[in-house]
N, CA, C and O of each residue as an XYZ file, in Angstrom:
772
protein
N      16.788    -14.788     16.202
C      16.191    -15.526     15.086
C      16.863    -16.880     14.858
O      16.314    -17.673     14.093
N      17.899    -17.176     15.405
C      18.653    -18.537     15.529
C      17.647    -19.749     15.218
O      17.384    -20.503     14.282
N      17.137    -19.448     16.846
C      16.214    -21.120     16.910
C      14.951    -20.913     15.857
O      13.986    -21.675     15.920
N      15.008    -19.929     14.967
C      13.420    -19.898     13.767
C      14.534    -20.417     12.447
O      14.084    -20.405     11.301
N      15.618    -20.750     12.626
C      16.254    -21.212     10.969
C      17.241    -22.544     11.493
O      18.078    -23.120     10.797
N      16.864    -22.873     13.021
C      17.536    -23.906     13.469
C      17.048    -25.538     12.254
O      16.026    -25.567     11.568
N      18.121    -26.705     12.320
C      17.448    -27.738     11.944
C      17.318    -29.009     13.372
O      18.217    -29.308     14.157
N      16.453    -29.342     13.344
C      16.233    -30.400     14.506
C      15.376    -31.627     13.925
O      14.758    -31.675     12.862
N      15.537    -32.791     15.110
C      15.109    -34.188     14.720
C      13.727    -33.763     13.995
O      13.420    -34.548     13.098
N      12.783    -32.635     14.199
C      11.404    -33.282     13.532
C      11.683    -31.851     12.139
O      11.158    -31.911     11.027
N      12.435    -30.909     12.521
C      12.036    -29.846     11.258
C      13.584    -30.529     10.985
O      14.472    -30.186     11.766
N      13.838    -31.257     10.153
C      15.384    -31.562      9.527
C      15.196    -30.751      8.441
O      14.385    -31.432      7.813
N      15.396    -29.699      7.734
C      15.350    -29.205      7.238
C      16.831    -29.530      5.874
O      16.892    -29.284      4.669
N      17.739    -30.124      6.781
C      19.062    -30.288      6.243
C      18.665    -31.849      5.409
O      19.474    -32.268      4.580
N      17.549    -32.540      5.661
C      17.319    -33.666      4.796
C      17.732    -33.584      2.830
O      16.997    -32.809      2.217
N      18.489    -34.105      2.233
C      18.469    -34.101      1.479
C      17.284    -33.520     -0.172
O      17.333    -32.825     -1.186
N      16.383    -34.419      0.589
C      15.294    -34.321     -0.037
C      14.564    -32.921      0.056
O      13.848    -32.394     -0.795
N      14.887    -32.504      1.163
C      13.845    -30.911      1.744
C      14.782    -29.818      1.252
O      14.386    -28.701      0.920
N      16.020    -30.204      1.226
C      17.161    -29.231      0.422
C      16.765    -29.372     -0.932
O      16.744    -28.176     -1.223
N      16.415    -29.996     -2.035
C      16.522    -30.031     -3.278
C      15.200    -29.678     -3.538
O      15.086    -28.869     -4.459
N      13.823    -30.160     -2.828
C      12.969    -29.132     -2.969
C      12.607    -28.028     -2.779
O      11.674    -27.469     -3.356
N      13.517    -27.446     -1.688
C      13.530    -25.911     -0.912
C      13.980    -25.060     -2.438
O      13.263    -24.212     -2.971
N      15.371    -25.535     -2.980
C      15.969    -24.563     -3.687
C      14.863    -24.860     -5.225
O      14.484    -24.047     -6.069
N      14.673    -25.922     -5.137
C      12.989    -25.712     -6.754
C      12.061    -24.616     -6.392
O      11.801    -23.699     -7.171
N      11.586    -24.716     -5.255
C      10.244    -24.056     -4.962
C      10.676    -22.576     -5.339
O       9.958    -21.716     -5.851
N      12.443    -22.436     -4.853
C      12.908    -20.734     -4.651
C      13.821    -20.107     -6.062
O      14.517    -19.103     -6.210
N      13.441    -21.202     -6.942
C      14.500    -21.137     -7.893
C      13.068    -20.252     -8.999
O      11.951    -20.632     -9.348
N      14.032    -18.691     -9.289
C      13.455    -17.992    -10.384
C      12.622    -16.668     -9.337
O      12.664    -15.480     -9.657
N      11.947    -17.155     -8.155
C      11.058    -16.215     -6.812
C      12.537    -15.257     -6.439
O      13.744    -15.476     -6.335
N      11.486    -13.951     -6.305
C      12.164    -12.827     -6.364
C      11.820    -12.251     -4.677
O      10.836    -11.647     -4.250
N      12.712    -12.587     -4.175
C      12.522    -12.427     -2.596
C      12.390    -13.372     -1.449
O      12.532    -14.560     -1.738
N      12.200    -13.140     -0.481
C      11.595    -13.957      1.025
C       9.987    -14.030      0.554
O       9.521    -15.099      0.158
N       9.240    -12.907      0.621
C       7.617    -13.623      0.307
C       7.263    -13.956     -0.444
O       6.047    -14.148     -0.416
N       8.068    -14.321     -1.810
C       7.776    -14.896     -2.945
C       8.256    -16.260     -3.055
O       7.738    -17.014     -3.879
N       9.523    -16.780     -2.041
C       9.439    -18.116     -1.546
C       8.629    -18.227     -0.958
O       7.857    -19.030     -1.482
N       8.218    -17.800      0.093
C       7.712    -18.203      0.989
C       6.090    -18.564      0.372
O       5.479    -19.550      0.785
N       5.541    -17.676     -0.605
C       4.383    -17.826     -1.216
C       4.755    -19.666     -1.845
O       4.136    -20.668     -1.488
N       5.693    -19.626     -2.635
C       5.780    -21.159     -3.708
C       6.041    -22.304     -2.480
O       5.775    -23.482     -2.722
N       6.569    -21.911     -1.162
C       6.595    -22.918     -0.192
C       5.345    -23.699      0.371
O       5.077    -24.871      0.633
N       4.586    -22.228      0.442
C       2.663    -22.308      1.130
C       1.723    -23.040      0.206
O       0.802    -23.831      0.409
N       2.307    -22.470     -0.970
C       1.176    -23.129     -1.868
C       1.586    -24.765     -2.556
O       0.855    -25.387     -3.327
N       2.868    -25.204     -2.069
C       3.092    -26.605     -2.624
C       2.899    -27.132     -1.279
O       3.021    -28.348     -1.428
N       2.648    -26.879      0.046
C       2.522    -27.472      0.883
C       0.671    -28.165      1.116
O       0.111    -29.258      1.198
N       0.388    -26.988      1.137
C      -1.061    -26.794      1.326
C      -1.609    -27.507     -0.326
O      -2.702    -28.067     -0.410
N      -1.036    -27.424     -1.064
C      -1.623    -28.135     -2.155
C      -1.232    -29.918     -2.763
O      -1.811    -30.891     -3.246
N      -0.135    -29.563     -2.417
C       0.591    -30.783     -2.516
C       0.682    -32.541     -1.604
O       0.710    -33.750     -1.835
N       0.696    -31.550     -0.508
C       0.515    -32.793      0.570
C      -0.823    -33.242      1.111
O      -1.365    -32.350      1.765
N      -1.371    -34.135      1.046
C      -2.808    -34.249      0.966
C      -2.751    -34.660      2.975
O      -2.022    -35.436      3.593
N      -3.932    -33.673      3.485
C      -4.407    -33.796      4.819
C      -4.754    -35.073      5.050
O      -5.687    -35.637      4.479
N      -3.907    -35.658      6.023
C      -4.537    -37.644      6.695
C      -6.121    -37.230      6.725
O      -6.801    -37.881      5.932
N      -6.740    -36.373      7.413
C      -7.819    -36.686      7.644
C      -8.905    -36.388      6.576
O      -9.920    -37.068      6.424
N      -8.633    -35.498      5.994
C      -8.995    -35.231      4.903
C      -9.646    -36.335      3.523
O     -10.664    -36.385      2.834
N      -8.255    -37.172      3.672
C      -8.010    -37.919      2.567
C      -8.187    -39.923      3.267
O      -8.043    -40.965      2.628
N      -8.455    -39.765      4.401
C      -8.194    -41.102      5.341
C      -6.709    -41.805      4.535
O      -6.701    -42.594      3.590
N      -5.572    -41.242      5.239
C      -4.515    -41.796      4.747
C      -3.433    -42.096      5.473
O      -3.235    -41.177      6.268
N      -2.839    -42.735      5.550
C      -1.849    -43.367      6.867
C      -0.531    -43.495      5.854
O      -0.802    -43.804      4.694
N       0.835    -43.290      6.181
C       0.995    -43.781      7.611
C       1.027    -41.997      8.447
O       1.225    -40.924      7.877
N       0.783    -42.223      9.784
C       1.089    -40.867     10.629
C       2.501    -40.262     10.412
O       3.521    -40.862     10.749
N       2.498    -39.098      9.859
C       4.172    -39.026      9.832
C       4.242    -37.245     10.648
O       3.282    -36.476     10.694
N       5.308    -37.035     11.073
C       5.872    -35.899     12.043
C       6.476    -35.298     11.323
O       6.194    -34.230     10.781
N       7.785    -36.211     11.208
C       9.133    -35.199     11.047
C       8.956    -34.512      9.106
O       8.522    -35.307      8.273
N       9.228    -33.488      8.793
C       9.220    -33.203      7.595
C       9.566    -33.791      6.957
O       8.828    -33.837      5.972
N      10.549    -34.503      6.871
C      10.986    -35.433      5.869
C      10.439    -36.594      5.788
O      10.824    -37.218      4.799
N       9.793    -37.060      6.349
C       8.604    -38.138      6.495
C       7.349    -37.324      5.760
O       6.789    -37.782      4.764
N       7.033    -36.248      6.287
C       5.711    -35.981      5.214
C       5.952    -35.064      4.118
O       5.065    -34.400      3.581
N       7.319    -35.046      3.768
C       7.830    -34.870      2.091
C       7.775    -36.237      1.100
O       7.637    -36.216     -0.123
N       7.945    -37.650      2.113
C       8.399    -39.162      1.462
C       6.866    -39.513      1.429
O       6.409    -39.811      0.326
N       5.872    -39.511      2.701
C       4.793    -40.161      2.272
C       3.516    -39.004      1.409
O       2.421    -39.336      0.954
N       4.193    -37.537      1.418
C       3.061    -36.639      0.646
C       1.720    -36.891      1.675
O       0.734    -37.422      1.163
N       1.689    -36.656      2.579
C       0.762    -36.828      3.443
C       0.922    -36.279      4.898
O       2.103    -36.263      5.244
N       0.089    -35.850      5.791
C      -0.016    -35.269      6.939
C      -1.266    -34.561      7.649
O      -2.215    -34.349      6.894
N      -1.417    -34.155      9.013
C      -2.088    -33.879      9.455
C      -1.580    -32.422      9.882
O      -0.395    -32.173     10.101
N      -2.433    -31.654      9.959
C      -2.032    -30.129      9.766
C      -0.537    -29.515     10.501
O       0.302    -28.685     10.149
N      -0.720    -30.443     11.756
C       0.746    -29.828     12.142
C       2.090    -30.569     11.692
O       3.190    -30.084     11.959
N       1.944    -31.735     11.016
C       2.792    -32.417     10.345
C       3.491    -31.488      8.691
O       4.492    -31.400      7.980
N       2.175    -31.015      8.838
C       2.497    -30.338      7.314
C       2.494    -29.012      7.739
O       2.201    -28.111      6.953
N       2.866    -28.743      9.197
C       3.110    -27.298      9.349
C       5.010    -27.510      9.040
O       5.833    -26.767      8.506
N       5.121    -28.899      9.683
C       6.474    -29.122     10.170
C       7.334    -29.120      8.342
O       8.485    -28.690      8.410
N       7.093    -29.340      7.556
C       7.609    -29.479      6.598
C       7.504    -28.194      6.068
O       8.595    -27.791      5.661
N       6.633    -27.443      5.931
C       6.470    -26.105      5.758
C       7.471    -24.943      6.327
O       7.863    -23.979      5.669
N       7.863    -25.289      7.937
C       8.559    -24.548      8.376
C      10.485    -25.016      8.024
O      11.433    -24.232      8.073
N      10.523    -26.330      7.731
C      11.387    -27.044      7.323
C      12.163    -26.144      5.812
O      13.328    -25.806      5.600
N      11.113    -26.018      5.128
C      10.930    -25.722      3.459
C      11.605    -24.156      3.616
O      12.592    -23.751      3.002
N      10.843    -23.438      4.553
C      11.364    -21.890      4.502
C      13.193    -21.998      5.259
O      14.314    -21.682      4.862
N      12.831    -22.388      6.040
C      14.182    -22.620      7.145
C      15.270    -23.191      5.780
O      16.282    -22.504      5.639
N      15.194    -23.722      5.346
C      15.907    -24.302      4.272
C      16.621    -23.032      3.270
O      17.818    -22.842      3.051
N      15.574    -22.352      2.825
C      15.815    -21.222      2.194
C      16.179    -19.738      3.084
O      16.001    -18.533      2.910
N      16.753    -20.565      4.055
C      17.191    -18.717      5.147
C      16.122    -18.483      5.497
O      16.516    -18.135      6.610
N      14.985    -18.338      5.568
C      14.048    -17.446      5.685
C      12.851    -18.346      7.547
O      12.070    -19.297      7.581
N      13.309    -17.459      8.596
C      12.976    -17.789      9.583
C      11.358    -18.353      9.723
O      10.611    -17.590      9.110
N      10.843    -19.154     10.178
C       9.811    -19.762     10.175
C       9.846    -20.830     11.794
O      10.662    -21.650     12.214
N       8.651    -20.346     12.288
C       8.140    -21.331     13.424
C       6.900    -21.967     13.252
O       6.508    -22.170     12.103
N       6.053    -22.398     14.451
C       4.815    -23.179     14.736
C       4.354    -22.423     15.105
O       5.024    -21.871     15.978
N       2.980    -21.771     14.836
C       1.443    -21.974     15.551
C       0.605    -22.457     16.263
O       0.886    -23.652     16.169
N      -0.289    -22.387     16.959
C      -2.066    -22.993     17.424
C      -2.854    -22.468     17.157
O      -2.628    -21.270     17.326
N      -3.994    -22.695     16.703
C      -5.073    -22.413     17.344
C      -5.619    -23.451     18.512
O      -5.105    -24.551     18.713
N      -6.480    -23.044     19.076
C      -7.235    -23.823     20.098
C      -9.123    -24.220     19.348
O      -9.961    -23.345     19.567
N      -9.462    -25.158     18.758
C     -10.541    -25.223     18.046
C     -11.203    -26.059     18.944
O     -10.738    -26.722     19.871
N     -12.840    -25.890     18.379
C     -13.798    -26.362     19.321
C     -14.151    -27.477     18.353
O     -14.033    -27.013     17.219
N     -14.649    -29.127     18.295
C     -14.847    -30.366     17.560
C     -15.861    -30.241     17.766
O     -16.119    -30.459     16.582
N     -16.742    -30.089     18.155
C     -18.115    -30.123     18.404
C     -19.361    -28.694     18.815
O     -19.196    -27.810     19.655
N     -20.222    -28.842     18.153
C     -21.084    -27.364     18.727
C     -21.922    -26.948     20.095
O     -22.616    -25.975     20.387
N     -21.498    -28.226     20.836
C     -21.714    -27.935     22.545
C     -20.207    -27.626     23.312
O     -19.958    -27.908     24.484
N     -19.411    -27.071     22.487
C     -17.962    -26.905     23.502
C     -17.826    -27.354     24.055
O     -17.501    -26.775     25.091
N     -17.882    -28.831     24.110
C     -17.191    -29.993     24.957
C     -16.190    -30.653     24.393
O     -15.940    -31.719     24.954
N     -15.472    -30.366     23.398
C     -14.345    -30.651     23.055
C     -13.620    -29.635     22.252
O     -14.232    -28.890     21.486
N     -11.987    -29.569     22.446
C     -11.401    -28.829     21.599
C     -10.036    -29.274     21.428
O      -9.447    -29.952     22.270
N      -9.685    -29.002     20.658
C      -8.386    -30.012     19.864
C      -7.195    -28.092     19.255
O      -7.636    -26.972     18.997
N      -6.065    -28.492     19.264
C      -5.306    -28.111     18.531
C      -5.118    -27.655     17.316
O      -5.421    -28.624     16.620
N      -4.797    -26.762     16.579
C      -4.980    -27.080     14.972
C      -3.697    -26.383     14.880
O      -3.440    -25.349     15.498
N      -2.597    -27.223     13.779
C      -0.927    -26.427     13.905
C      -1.032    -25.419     11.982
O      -1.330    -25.863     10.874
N      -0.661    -24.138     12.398
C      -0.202    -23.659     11.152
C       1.192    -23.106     11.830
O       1.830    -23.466     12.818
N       1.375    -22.059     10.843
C       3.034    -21.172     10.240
C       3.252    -19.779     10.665
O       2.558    -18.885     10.181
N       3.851    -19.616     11.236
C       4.481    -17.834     11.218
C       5.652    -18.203      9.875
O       6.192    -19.207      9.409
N       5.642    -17.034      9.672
C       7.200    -16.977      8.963
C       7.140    -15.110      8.676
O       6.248    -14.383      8.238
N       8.748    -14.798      9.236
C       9.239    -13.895      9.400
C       9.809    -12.645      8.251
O      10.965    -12.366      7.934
N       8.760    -12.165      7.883
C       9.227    -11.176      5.870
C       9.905    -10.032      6.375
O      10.026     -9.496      7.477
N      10.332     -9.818      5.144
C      11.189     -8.138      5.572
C      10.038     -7.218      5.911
O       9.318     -7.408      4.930
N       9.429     -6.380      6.639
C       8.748     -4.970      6.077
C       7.601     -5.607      6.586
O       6.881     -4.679      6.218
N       6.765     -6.420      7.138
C       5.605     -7.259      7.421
C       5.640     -7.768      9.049
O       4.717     -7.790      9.863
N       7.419     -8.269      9.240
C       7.170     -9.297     10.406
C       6.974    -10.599     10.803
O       7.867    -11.401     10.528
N       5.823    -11.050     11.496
C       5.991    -12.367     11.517
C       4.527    -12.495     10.669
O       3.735    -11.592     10.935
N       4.186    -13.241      9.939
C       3.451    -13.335      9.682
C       2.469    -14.942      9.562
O       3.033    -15.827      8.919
N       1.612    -15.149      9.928
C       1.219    -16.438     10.088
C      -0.047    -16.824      8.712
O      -0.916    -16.117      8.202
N       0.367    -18.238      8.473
C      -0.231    -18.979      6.951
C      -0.705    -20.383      7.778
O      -0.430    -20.894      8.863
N      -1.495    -20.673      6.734
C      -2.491    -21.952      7.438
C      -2.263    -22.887      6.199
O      -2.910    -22.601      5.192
N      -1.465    -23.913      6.151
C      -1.296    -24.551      5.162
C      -1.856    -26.009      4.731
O      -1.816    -26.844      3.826
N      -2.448    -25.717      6.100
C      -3.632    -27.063      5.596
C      -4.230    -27.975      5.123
O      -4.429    -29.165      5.368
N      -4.630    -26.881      4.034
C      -5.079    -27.499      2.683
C      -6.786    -27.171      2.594
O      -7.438    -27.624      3.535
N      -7.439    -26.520      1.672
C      -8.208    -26.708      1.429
C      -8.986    -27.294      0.846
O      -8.684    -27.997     -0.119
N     -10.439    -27.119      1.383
C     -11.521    -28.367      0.777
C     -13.122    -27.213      0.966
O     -12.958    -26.003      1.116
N     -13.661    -27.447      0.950
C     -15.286    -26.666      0.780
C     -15.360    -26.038      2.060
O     -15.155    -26.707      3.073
N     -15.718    -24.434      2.138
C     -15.691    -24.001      3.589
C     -14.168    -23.559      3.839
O     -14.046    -22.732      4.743
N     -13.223    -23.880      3.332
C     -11.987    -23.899      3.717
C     -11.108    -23.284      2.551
O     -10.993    -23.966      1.532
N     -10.303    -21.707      2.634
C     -10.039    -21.087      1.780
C      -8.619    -20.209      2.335
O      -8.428    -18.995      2.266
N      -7.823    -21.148      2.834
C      -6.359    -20.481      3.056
C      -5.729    -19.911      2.299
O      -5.338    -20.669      1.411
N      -5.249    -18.414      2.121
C      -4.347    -18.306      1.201
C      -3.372    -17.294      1.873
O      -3.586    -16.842      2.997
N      -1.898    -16.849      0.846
C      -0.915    -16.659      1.486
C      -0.826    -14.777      0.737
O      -0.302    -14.354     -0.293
N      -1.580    -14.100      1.809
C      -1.780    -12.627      1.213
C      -1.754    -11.407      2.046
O      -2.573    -10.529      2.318
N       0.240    -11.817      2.548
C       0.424    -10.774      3.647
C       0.222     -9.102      3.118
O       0.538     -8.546      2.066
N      -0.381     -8.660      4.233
C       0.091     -8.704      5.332
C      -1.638     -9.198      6.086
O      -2.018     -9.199      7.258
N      -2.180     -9.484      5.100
C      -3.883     -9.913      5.636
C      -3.884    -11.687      5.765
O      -3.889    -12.441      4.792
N      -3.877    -12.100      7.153
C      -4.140    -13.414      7.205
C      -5.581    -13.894      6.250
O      -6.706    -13.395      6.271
N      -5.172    -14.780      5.626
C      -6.405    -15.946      5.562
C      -6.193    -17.660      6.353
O      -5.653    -18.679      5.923
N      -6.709    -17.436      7.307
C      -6.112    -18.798      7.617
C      -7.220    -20.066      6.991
O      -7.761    -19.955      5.891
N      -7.358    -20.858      7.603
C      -8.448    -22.310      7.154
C      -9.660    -21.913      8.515
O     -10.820    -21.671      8.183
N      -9.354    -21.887      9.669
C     -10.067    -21.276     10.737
C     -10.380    -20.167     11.473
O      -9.432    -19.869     12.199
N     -11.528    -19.265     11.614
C     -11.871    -18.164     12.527
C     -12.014    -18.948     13.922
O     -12.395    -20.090     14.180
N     -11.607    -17.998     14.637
C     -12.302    -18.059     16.480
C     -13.341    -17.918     16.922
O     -13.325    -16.914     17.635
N     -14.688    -18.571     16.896
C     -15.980    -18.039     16.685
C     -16.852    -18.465     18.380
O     -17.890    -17.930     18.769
N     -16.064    -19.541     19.132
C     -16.984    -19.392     19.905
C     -15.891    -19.329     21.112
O     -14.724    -19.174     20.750
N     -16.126    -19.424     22.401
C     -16.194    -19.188     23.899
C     -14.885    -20.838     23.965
O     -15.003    -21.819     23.231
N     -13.942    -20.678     24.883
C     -13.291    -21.965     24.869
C     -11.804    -22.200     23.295
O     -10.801    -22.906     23.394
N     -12.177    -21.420     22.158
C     -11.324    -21.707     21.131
C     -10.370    -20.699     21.300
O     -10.669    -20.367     22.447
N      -9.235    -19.814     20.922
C      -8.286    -19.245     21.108
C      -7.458    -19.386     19.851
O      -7.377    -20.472     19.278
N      -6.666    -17.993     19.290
C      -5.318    -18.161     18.405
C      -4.504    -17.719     19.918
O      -4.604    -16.793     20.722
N      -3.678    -18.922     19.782
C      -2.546    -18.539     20.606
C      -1.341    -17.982     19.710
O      -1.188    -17.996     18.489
N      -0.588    -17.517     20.684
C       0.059    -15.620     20.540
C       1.548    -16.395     19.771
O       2.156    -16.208     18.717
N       1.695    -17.277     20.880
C       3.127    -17.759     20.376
C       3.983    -18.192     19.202
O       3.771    -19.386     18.987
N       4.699    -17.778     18.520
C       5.293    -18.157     17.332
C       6.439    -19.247     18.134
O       7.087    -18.705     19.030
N       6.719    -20.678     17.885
C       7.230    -21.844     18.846
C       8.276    -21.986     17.530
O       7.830    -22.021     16.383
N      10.022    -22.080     17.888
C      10.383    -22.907     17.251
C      11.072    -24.221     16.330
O      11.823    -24.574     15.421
N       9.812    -24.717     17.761
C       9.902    -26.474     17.687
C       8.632    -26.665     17.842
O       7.998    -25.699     18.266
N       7.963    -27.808     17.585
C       6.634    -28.218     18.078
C       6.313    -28.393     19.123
O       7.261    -28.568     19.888
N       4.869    -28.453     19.779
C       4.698    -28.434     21.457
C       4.875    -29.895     21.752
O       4.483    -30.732     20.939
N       5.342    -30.172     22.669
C       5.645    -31.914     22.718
C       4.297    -32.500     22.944
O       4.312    -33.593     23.509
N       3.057    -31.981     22.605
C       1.340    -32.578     23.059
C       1.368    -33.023     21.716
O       1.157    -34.217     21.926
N       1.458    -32.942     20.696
C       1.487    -32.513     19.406
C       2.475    -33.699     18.815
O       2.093    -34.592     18.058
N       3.771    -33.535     19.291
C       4.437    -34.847     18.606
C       4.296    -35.954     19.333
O       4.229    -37.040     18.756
N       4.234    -35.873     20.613
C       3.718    -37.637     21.159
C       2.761    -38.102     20.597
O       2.773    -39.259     20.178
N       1.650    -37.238     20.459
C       0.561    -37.857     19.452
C       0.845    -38.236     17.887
O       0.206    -39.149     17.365
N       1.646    -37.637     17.297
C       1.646    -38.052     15.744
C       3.037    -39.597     15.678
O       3.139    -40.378     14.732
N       3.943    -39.621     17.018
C       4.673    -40.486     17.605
C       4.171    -41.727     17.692
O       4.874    -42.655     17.292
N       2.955    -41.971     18.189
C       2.905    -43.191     19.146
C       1.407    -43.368     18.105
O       1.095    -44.558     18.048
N       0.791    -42.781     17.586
C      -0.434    -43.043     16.587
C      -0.347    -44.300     15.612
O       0.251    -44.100     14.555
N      -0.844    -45.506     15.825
C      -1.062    -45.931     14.351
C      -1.168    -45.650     13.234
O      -0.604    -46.188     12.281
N      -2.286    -44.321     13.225
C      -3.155    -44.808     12.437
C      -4.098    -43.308     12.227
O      -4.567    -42.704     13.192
N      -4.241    -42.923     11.004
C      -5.134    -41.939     10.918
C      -6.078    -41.295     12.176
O      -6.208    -40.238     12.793
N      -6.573    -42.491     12.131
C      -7.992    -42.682     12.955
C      -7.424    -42.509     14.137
O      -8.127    -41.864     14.914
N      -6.019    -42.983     14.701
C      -5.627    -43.305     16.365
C      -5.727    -41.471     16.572
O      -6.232    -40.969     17.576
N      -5.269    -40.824     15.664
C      -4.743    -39.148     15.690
C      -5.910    -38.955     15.859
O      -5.997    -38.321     16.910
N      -6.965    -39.140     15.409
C      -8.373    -38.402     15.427
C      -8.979    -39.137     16.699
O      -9.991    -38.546     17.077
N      -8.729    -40.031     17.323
C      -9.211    -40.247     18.856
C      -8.581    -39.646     19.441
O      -8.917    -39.757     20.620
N      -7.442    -38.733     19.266
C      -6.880    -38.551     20.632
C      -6.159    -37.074     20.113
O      -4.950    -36.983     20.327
N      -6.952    -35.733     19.336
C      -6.420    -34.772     19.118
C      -5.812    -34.200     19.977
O      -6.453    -33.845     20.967
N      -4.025    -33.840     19.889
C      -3.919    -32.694     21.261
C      -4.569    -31.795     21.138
O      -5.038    -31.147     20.203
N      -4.585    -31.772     22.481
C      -5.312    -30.014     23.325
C      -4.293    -29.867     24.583
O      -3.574    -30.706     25.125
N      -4.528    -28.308     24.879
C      -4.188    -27.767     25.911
C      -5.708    -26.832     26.661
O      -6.877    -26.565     26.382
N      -4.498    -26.580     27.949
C      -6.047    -25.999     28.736
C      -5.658    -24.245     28.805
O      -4.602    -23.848     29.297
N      -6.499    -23.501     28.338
C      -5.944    -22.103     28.411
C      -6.095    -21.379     29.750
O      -7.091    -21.316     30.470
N      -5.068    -20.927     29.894
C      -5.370    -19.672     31.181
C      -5.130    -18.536     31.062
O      -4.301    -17.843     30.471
N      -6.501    -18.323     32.114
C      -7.554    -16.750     31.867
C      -5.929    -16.626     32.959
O      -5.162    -17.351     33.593
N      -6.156    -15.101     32.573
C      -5.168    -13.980     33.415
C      -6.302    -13.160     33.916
O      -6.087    -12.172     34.618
């Protein structure tokens, strides 16, 4: 469980700022899933989705999308996993594999949360953020994420990661611009066994 409570350049978890909100969110919560609940729900509520909201600047590292309150789902996975890691409580990265279009000719990435409870496991949260159609909530041991797997080509991948996939931060890296992230969503290519 080391590398799930590790701090590194993009989950700094040890940031000043992510320390003094970690111990608010956990201050009075009676347990690991009762942080972990006040972590999910100030993330997903708090930080408003770039695309969502058309809002720049692109930010990665958690402590960047604690300063600008803004991110794109795996940006605000990264602060999320930052937030628990902060409070002891082990937390990695997610995928899904989503389809952009209804001829499956494109599919993009989408980043949420495992995080690790007593008596439950690992359990994975979609912190997103909701908007119409879109109804994440944090009610282990029953996922609600923001996305189902509905067609041929999309995938939840298995892996609890924890660091981000480097497809994922070169893109939120080298992006201008809201819009640059949304030309150029990562994806990966899955393989059939």
């Amino acid at each position: 469980m080391r590398a799930y409570l590790a701090s590194s350049d993009i989950i700094d978890w040890q940031h000043p700022g992510i320390q003094a909100l970690a111990r608010e969110l956990a201050d009075g919560a009676s347990g690991p899933a009762a942080i972990a609940r006040a972590c999910f729900t100030y993330v997903r509520d708090e930080i408003k989705h770039s695309s969502d909201h058309g809002l720049n600047p692109v930010t990665c590292k958690a402590s960047e999308v604690l300063r600008y309150k803004t991110g794109f789902c795996y940006a605000k996975s990264h602060l999320l996993t930052a937030l628990l890691r902060a409070n002891g409580i082990p937390a990695g990265l997610c995928y899904q594999r989503l389809s952009m279009d209804d001829e499956q000719q494109s599919f993009c990435l989408h980043g949420l949360n495992a995080v690790h409870l007593p008596g439950h496991g690992w359990y994975r949260m979609d912190a997103r953020g909701n908007r119409p159609g879109i109804d994440a909530q944090f009610t282990p041991p029953v996922e609600r994420l923001a996305f189902a797997i509905t067609i041929a080509g999309e995938a939840d991948l298995p892996e609890v990661w924890p660091e981000p996939l480097p497809v994922v931060t070169e893109v939120l890296q080298t992006a201008g611009s809201y819009q640059a992230v949304l030309d150029r969503l990562p994806d990966i290519e899955l393989v059939t066994r």
